[in-house]
N, C-alpha and C positions, 0 to 999 in steps of 0.2 A: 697757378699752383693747383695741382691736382689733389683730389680730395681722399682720402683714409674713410669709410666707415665702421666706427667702432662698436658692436652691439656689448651691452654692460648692464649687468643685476645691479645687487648693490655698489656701492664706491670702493676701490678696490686699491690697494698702493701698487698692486700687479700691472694695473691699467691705469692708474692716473702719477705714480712716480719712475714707470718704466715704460709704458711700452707709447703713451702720449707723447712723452720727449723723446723716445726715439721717432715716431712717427718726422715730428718736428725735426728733427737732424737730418731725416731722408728726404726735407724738402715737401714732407705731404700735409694738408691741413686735416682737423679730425675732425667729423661728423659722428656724435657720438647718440647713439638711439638707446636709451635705458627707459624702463618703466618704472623709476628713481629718479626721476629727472631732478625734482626740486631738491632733494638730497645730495645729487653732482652737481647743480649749480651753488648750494651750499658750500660745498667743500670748493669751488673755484673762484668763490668769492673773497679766499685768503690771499695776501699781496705775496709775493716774495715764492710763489711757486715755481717750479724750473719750467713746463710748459702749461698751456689750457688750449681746450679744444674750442675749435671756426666756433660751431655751433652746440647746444643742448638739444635734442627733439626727445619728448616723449611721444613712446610709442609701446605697443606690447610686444616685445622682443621676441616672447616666449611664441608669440605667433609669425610666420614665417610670412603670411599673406598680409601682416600687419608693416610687416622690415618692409617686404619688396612695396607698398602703398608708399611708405615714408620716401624712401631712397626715389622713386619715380617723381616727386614735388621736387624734387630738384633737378636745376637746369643741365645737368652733363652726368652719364656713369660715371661711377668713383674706380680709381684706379685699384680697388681691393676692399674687402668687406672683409671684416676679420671678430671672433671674441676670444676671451681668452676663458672665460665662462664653462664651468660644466655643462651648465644649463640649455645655455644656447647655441651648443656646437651646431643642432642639427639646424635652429632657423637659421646660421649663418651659410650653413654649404650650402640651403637650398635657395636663398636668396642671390648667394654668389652664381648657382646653378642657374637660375635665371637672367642674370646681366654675363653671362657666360665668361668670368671672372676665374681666378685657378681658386681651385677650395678642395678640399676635401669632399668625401663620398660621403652623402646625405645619408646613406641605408649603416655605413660603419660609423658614422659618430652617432647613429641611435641604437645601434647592438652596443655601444661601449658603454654611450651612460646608461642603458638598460640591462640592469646585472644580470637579468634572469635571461634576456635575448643574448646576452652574451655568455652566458653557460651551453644555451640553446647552438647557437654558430659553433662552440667550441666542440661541442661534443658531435655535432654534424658529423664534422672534418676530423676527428678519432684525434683531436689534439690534445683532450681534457676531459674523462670522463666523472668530473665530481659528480656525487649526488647533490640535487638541488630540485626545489619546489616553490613554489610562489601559493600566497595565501591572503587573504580580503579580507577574513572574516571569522569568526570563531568555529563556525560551522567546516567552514574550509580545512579550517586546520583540524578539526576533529577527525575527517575524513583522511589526514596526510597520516597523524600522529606512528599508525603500525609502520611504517616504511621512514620513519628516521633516524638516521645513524646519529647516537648522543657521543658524545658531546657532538652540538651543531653550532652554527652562525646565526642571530638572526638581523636582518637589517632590511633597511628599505630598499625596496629594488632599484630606486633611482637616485639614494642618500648622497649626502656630500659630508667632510670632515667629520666622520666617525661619530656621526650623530646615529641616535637610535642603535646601537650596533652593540650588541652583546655575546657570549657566549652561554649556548643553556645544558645543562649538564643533564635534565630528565625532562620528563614530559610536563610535571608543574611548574618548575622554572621556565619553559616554553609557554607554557599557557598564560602564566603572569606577566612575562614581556610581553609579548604578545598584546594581551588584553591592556597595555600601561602605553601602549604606541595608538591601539587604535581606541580608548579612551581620549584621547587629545586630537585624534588624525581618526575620524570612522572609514572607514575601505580602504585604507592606506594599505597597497598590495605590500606584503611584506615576502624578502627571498630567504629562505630556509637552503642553509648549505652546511653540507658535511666539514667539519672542520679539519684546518691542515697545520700537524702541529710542525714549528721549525721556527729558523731565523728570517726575518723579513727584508728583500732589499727591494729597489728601486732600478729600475733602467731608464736611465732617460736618451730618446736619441729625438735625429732631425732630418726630415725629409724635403727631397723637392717633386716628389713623382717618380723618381727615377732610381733614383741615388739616396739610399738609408745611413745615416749617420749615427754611430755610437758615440754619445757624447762621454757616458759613465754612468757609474748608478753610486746609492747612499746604500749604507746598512743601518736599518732603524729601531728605533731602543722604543718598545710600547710598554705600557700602562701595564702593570697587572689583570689578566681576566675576571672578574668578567668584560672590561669595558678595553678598549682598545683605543688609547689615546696617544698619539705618539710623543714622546720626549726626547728624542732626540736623535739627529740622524751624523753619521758621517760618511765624507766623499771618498769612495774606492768601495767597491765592493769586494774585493780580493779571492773574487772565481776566475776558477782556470778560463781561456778561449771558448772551450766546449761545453761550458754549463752557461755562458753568455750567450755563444752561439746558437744554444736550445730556445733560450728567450726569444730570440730575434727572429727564428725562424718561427716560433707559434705566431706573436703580431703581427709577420709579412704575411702570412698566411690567412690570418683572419679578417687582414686588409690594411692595416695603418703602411702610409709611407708620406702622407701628404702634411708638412709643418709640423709641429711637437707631438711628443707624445711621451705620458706616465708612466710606466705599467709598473704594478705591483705585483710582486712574487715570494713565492718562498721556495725555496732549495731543500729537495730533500734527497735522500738515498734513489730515488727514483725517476731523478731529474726537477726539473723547476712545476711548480703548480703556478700557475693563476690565481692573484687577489681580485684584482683590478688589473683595466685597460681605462686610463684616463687619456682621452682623444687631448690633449691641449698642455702645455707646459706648467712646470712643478708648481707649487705655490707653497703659502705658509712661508714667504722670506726665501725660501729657497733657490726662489730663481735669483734674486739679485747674489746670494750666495753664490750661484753655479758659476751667473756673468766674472765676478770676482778671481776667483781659482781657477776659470779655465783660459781670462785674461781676452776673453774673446766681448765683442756688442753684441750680445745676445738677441736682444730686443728689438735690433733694425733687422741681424741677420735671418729671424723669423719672419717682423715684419714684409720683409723683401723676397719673399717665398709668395707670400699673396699677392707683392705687385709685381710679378711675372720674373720674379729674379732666379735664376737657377741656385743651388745651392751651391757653394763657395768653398774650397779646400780648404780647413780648418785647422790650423795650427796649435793645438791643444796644450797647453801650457801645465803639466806635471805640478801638484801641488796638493797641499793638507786641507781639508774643510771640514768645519762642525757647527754644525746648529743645537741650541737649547732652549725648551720651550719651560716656562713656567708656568704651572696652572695651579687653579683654585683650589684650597683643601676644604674648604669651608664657603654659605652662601653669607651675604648681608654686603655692608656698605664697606667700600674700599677708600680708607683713612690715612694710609701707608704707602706709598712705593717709590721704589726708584726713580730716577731723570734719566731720560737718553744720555751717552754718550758717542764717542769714537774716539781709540786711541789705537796710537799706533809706537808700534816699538820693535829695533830692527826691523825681518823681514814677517812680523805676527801684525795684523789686523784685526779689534775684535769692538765691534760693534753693539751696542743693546737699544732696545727700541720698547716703551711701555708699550702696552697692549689696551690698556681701561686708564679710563681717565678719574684723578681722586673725585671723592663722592658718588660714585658711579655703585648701582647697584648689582651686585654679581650676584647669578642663579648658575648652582650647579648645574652640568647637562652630562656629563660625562663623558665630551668630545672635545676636540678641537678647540670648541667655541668657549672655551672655560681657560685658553691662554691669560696671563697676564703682562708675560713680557714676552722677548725671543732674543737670545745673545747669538750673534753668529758672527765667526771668526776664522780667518783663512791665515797660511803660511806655508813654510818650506817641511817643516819639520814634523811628522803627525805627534809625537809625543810633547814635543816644548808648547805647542799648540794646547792640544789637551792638557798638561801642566797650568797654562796660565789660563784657559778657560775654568779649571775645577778653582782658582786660587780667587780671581773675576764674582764665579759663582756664589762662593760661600758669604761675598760681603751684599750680598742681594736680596732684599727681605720687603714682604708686604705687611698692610698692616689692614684686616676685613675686621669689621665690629658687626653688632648684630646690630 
């Protein structure tokens, strides 16, 4: 049996309830390198799990010369090295880059998780001329302050799930986030960007090198500003060809074609702006969402991109999707909440999964990270769908004490 390596941060349901048992369904064993180790051996010490991976190695993921050390202790190259990881797109291309494995380009999955090198590329190439500046320090930013368009962005250059991520409407609201990130984080480069006001969606496609694939994209429902938390997305984006087409031609250009890819947009009167360019497939539940509604195996069909598989004609299966995320109003101890379920009725599927476990301590952060639960739910019909997720929703309640 030929070996998978998986490179993996924390314990992930993206990588240990998807893309592990697909690995296993493709007939590969998984070699999985995290700097977590005892963490993922924790969570694979539960019975009753659908797969577990050959081996655990710790290793520092996050270093490229650390992967390729690991991966050389073993007796044979692996048929594919893969993460699903913001973090560690770029150790994996360049590790892959060395056992001369198919991967992605080392230099675009580090302009993508690097926001500020990827304003940098865009604007090269006349694809995207936002204003943006990057900042260390107070002093930094004192030197930026006359040349910034308010309202602005601020966020970490390399941030992940809408952590740290505000909007500042003058220069002392600027200076207090600011000074409130790098109180907690000292030199944490932060990216200063001109903000874009509109609706938000998603493009998710798949590549093999060659051949770019439009899977579809969500339209997603964020937090009120200042804070940008998402709550909820649905499948369809409902733009013309041409305002699709404009996406797709800025990320072939900026270089994605190589396995998933994110990217975040907003549509305006002037065509599609740039959020994000996320090198690696959706997350936040979404992707088993996608696998769902589009009736396709997601999870090997990527898989199979890294072990030399061409990409596959894909049958796309027409259909309703919606995800709902629940988050914290309040910090302290979590006393109260739902049980999983899954029910199904006719052709509507709707699923809920807790997020924190009772007694569990919850601290506001104003991102992502403040989920409690996620209800996600697929069908024929987009309104009967959204009918019975709102009916689902209303009987849903936490219970946080101080």
């Amino acid at each position: 049996m030929r070996d998978i390596v998986i490179l993996a941060h924390v314990p992930t349901d993206s990588v240990n309830v998807g893309f592990i048992p697909a690995a296993q369904r493709l007939g590969l064993s998984v070699v999985l390198l995290t700097d977590h180790a005892e963490a993922h051996r924790q969570y694979f010490s539960q019975a009753g799990l659908a797969a577990y991976p050959h081996e655990i190695v710790a290793c520092d993921v996050f270093n490229p010369l650390a992967v390729i050390d690991a991966i050389t202790c073993h007796e044979q190259i692996p048929a594919a090295i893969f993460s699903n990881s913001d973090h560690l797109q770029t150790s994996t291309a360049i590790a892959a880059e060395y056992f001369k494995l198919p991967r992605k380009d080392w230099h675009i999955t580090y302009r993508a998780k690097n926001k500020a090198e990827m304003r940098v590329a865009l604007k090269a190439q006349g694809l995207d001329m936002l204003w943006h500046a990057v900042v260390c320090d107070p002093a930094a930013l004192a030197r930026t302050l006359d040349g910034v368009p308010f309202p602005c962005i601020v966020k970490p250059r390399e941030g992940v799930a809408s952590q740290q991520v505000s909007l500042s409407r003058d220069r002392a609201e600027l200076a207090v986030q600011c000074a409130a990130v790098w109180s907690i984080q000292p030199g944490q480069p932060l990216l200063l960007e001109e903000y874009i006001a509109g609706p938000l969606y998603t493009l998710e496609t798949l590549g093999d090198g060659e051949r770019l694939c439009v899977l579809g994209g969500f339209q997603v429902k964020l937090s009120p500003p200042p804070h940008f938390v998402e709550l909820e997305a649905s499948w369809g984006t409902g733009l013309s060809p041409e305002q699709e087409a404009g996406v797709i031609d800025i990320i072939r250009r900026f270089g994605i074609g190589f396995g998933a890819c994110l990217t975040e947009f907003v549509m305006t009167g002037a065509g599609p702006r740039l959020i994000e360019i996320n090198y690696r497939s959706i997350g936040d539940y979404r992707e088993f969402l996608l696998q769902d509604t589009l009736g396709l195996p997601l999870f090997e069909i990527i898989l199979g991109l890294y072990a030399g598989e061409p990409l596959p004609q894909l049958d796309i299966a027409p259909g309703a999707a919606l995800i709902r995320y629940f988050t914290a109003q309040s910090a302290g101890r979590l006393t109260g909440a739902p049980e999983a379920f899954d029910r199904r009725a006719d052709d509507i599927r709707i699923t809920f999964k807790p997020l924190r476990a009772l007694g569990e301590t919850v601290n506001l952060t104003h991102s992502n990270k403040d989920y409690l639960g996620v209800l996600r739910g697929t069908g024929t019909d987009v309104q009967r769908l959204g009918l019975e997720m709102d009916r689902i929703s209303s009987g849903l309640a936490w219970t946080i004490g101080a």
